[in-house]
C-alpha positions as CSV (number, residue, x, y, z in Angstrom):
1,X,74.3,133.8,-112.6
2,X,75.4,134.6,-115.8
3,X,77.0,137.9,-114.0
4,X,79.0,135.6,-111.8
5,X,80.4,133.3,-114.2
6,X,81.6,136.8,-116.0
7,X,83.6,137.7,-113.1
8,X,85.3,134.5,-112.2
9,X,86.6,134.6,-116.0
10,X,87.3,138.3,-115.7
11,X,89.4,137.4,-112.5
12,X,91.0,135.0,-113.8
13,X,92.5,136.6,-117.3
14,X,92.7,139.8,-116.0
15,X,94.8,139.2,-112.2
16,X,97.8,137.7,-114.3
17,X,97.6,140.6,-117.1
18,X,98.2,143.1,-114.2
19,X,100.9,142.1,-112.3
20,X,103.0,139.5,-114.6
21,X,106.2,142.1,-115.2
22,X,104.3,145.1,-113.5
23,X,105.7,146.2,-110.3
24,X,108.7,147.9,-109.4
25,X,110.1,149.0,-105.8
26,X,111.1,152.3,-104.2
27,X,114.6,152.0,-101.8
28,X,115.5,155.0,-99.8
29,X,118.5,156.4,-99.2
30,X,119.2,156.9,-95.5
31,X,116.5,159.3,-94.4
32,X,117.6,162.3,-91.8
33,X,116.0,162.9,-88.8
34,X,112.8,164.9,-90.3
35,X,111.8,168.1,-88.5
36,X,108.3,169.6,-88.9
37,X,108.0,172.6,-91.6
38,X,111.7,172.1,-92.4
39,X,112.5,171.2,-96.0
40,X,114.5,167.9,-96.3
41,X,115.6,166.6,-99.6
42,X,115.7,162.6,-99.5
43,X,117.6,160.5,-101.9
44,X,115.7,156.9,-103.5
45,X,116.0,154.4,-106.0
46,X,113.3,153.2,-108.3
47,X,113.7,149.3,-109.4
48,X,111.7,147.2,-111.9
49,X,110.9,143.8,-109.8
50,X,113.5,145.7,-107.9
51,X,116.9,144.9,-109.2
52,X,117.1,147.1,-112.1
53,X,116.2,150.5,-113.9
54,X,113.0,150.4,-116.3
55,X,113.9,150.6,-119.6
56,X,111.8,153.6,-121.3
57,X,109.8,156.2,-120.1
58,X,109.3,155.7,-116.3
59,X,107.0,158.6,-115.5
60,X,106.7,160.7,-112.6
61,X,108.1,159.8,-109.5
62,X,108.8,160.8,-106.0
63,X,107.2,160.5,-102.4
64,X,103.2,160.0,-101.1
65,X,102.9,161.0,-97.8
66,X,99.3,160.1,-96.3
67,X,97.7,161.1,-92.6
68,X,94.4,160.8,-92.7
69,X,92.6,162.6,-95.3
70,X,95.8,164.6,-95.8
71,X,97.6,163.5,-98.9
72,X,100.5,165.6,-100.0
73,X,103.0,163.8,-102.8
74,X,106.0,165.4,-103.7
75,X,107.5,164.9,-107.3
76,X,111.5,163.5,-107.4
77,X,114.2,164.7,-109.6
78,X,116.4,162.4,-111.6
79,X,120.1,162.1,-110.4
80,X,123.4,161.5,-112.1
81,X,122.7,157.7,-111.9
82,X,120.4,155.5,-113.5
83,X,116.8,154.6,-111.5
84,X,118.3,157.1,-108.6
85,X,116.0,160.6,-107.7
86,X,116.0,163.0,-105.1
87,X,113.2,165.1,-103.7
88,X,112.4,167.7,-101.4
89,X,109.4,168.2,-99.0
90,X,108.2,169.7,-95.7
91,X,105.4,168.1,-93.7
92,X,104.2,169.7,-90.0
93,X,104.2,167.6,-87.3
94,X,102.2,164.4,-87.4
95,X,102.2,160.4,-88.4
96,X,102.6,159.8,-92.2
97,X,102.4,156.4,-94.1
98,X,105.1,156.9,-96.9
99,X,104.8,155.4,-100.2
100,X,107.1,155.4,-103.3
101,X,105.7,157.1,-106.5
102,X,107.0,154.9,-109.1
103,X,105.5,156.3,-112.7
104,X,104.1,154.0,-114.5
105,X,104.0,151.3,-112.1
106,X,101.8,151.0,-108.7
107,X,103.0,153.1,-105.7
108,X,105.6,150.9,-103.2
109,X,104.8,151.2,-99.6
110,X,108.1,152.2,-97.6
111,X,106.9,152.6,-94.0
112,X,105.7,154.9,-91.5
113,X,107.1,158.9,-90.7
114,X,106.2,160.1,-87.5
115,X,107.4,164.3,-88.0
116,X,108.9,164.9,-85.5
117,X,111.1,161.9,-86.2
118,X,112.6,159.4,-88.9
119,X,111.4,157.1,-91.1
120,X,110.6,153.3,-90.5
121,X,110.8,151.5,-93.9
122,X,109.7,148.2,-93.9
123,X,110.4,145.3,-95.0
124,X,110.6,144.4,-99.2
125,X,108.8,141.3,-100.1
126,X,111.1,139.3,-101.2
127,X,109.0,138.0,-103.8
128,X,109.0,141.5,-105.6
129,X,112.6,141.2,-105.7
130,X,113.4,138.8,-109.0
131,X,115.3,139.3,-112.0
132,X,118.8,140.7,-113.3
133,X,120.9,143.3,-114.8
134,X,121.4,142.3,-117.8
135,X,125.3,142.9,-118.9
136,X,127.4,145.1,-117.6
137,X,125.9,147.1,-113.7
138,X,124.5,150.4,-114.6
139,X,125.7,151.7,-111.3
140,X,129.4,152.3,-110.1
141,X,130.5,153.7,-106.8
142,X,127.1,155.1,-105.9
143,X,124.4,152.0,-106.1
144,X,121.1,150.5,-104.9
145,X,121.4,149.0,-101.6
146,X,120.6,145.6,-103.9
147,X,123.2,146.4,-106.8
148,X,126.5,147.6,-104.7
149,X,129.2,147.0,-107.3
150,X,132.6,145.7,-106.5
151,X,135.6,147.5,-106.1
152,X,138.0,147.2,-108.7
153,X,140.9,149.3,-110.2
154,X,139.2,148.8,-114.1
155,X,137.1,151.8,-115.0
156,X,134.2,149.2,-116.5
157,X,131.7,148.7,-114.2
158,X,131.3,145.7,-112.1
159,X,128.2,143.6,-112.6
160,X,125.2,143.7,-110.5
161,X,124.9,140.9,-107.8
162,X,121.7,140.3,-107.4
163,X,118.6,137.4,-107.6
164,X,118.0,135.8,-110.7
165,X,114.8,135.3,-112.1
166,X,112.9,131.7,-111.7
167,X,111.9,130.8,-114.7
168,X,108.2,130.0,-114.9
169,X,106.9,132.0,-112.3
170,X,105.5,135.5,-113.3
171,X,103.1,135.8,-110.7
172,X,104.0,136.0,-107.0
173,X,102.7,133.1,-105.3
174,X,99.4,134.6,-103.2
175,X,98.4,136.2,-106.3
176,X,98.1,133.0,-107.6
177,X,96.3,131.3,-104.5
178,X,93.9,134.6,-104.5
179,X,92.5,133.9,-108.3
180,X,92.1,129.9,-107.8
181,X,90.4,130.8,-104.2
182,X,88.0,133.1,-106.1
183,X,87.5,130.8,-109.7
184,X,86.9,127.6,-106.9
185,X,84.5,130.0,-105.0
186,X,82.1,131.4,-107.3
187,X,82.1,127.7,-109.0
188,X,80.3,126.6,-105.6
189,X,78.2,128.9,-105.6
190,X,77.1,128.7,-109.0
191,X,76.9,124.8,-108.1
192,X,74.9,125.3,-105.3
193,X,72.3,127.7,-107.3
194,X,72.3,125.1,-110.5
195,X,71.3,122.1,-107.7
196,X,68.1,122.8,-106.8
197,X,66.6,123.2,-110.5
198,X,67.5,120.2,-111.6
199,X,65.5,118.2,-108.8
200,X,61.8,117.7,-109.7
């Protein structure tokens, strides 16, 4: 009992401590048509709550591609702009789930390669898409697909268009739902194990 009651508080200071501020997503650049045991080299973005580049040291990043018990991840190499790598790989024939090695935050699932073939990303979240850049865009002619700058004659770059941020909502909203759905269901069952010593 006492166990329980440990893990519903566990779960409920420890979900928000984990992902309040700590995700980022992967955006690739348009992916060739990828032949098996040919090298490709595959441009992609890396964005904190994917709009902007992490401020510090990011880590190691670069591509995860999983069939089976097969697991190959090949590490990216930072380009001329900010949050923007490339990497190289070669995979034999086969169906690959692709995810986004992102450093210091959890890998980003981008979709599914079938070699031979090309890549189908899917979808963002949208709620993994929040925040700003703050001041001026980091990017100029070459940006995210979330951060394309507008064209202008100044040399200063143009700011960022992009989401801002609600205020007051760190966690995404299922997160949420997932620790109140686990505090409310451990309290039954503590409720229900309680009950029946305190009838005589």
């Amino acid at each position: 009992m006492r166990i329980l009651a440990f893990l519903c508080a566990f779960l409920l200071i420890s979900a928000p401590a984990a992902h309040a501020g700590g995700w980022a997503v992967t955006y690739v650049d348009p992916v060739p048509s990828i032949q098996p045991s040919v090298t490709h080299t595959v441009g992609y973005w890396v964005l904190q709550h994917g709009t902007h580049p992490f401020s510090g040291d990011l880590g190691r990043t670069g591509l995860h591609f999983k069939s089976g018990t097969d697991s190959r991840i090949f590490a990216g190499v930072a380009l001329g702009e900010p949050a923007h790598y490339a990497v190289t790989f070669s995979l034999p024939a086969g169906t690959y789930e692709v995810f986004g090695v992102q450093g210091v935050f959890p890998e980003h699932p981008l979709g599914t390669l079938t070699v031979p073939g090309t890549l189908l990303v899917k979808p963002v979240d949208p709620q993994m898409v929040q925040g700003t850049v703050d001041g001026p865009s980091p990017w100029q002619e070459i940006a995210p697909p979330l951060a394309k700058p507008a064209v202008s004659a100044s040399p200063a770059p143009a700011a960022a268009v992009v989401p801002e941020e609600p205020s007051g909502k760190p966690l995404p909203v299922w997160v949420a739902a997932l620790v109140v759905a686990g505090a409310a269901g451990v309290f039954l069952l503590l409720r229900k194990r309680l009950r029946p010593n305190t009838r005589r």
